[in-house]
C-alpha positions as CSV (number, residue, x, y, z in Angstrom):
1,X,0.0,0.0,0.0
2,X,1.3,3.6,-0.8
3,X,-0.1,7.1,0.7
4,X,2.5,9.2,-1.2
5,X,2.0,8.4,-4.9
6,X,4.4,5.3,-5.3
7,X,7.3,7.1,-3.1
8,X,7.1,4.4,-0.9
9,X,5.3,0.9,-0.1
10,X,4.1,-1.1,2.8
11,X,3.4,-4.8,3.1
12,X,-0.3,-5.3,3.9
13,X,-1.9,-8.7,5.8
14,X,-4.7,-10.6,3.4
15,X,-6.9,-13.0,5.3
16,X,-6.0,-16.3,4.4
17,X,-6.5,-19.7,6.4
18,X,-3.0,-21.1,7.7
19,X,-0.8,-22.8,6.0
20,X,-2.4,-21.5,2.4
21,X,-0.2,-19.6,0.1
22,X,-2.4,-16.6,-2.2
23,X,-1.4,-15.6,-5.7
24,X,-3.6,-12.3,-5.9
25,X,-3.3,-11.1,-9.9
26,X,-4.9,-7.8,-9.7
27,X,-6.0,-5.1,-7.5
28,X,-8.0,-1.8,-8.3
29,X,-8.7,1.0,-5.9
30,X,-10.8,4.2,-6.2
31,X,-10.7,6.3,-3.5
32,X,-11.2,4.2,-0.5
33,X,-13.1,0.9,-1.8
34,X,-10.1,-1.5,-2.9
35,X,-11.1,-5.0,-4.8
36,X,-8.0,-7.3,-5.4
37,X,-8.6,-10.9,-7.3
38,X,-6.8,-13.9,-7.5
39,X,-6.6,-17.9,-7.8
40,X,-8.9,-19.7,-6.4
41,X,-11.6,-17.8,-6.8
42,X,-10.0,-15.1,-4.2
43,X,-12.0,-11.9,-4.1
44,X,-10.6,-9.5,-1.2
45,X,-12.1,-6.3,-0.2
46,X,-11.0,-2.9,1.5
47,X,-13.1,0.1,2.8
48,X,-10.5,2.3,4.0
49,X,-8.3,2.8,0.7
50,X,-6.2,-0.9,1.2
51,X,-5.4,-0.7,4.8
52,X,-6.9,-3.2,5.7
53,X,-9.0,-6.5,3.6
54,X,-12.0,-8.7,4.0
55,X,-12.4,-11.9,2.0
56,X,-15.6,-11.9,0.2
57,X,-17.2,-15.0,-0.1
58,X,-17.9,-16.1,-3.8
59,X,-20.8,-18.7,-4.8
60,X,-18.9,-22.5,-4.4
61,X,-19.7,-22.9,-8.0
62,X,-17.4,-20.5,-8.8
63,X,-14.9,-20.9,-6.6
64,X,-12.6,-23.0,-8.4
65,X,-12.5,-20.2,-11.2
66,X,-8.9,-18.1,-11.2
67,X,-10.2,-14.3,-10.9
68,X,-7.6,-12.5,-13.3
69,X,-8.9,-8.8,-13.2
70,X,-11.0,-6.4,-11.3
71,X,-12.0,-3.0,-12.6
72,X,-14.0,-0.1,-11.1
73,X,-15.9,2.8,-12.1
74,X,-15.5,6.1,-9.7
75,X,-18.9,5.3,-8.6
76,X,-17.7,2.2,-7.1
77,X,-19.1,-0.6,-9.4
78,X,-17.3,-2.8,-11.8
79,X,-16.2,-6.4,-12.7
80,X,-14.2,-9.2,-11.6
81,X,-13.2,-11.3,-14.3
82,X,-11.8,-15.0,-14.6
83,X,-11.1,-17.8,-16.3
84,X,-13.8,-19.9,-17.9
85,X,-15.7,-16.8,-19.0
86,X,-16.1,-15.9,-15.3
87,X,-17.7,-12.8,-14.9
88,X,-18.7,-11.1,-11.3
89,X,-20.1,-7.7,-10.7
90,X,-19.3,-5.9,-7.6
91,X,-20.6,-3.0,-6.2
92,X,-19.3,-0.9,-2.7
93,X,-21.1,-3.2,-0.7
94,X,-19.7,-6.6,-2.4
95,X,-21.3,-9.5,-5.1
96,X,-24.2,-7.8,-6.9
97,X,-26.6,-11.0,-7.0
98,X,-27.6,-12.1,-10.3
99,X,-30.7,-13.7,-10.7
100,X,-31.4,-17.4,-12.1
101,X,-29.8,-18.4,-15.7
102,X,-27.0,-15.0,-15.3
């Protein structure tokens, strides 16, 4: 995480269970709602601009899925992408739910 434009960088903690390494591919921040992705279906969340992240929970079905990308709009919505066609649309609050046959 950086507060000065890229001068300089801290190490920040992601919730993981023990003993599991995380590859996290991408990570988008506007303002102070962060979104990073990675493999097994690893969807992380921040409120306060990357400080600190929350593992969102994604449907089992698509758990298996790799996220490779996550992209916001300044209004705070956007799209997690993955493999297998994989698409997830996130809002400020987390998932958006989708209904039956999306």
């Amino acid at each position: 995480r950086t507060t000065d434009g890229g001068e300089s960088w801290e190490t920040q903690e992601i919730p993981t269970p023990p003993g599991l390494f995380l590859s996290l591919y991408d990570v988008d921040v506007e303002r102070q709602l962060g979104w990073a992705v990675g493999d097994s279906g690893v969807l992380l969340r921040s409120s306060n601009g990357g400080a600190t992240w929350a593992r969102v929970d994604v449907p089992i079905s698509m758990a298996a899925n790799w996220l490779r990308s996550v992209s916001l709009t300044p209004g705070g919505f956007g799209f997690a992408v993955g493999s297998e066609g994989l698409i997830l649309p996130i809002a400020h609050e987390g998932l958006v739910e989708r209904g039956p046959g999306h």
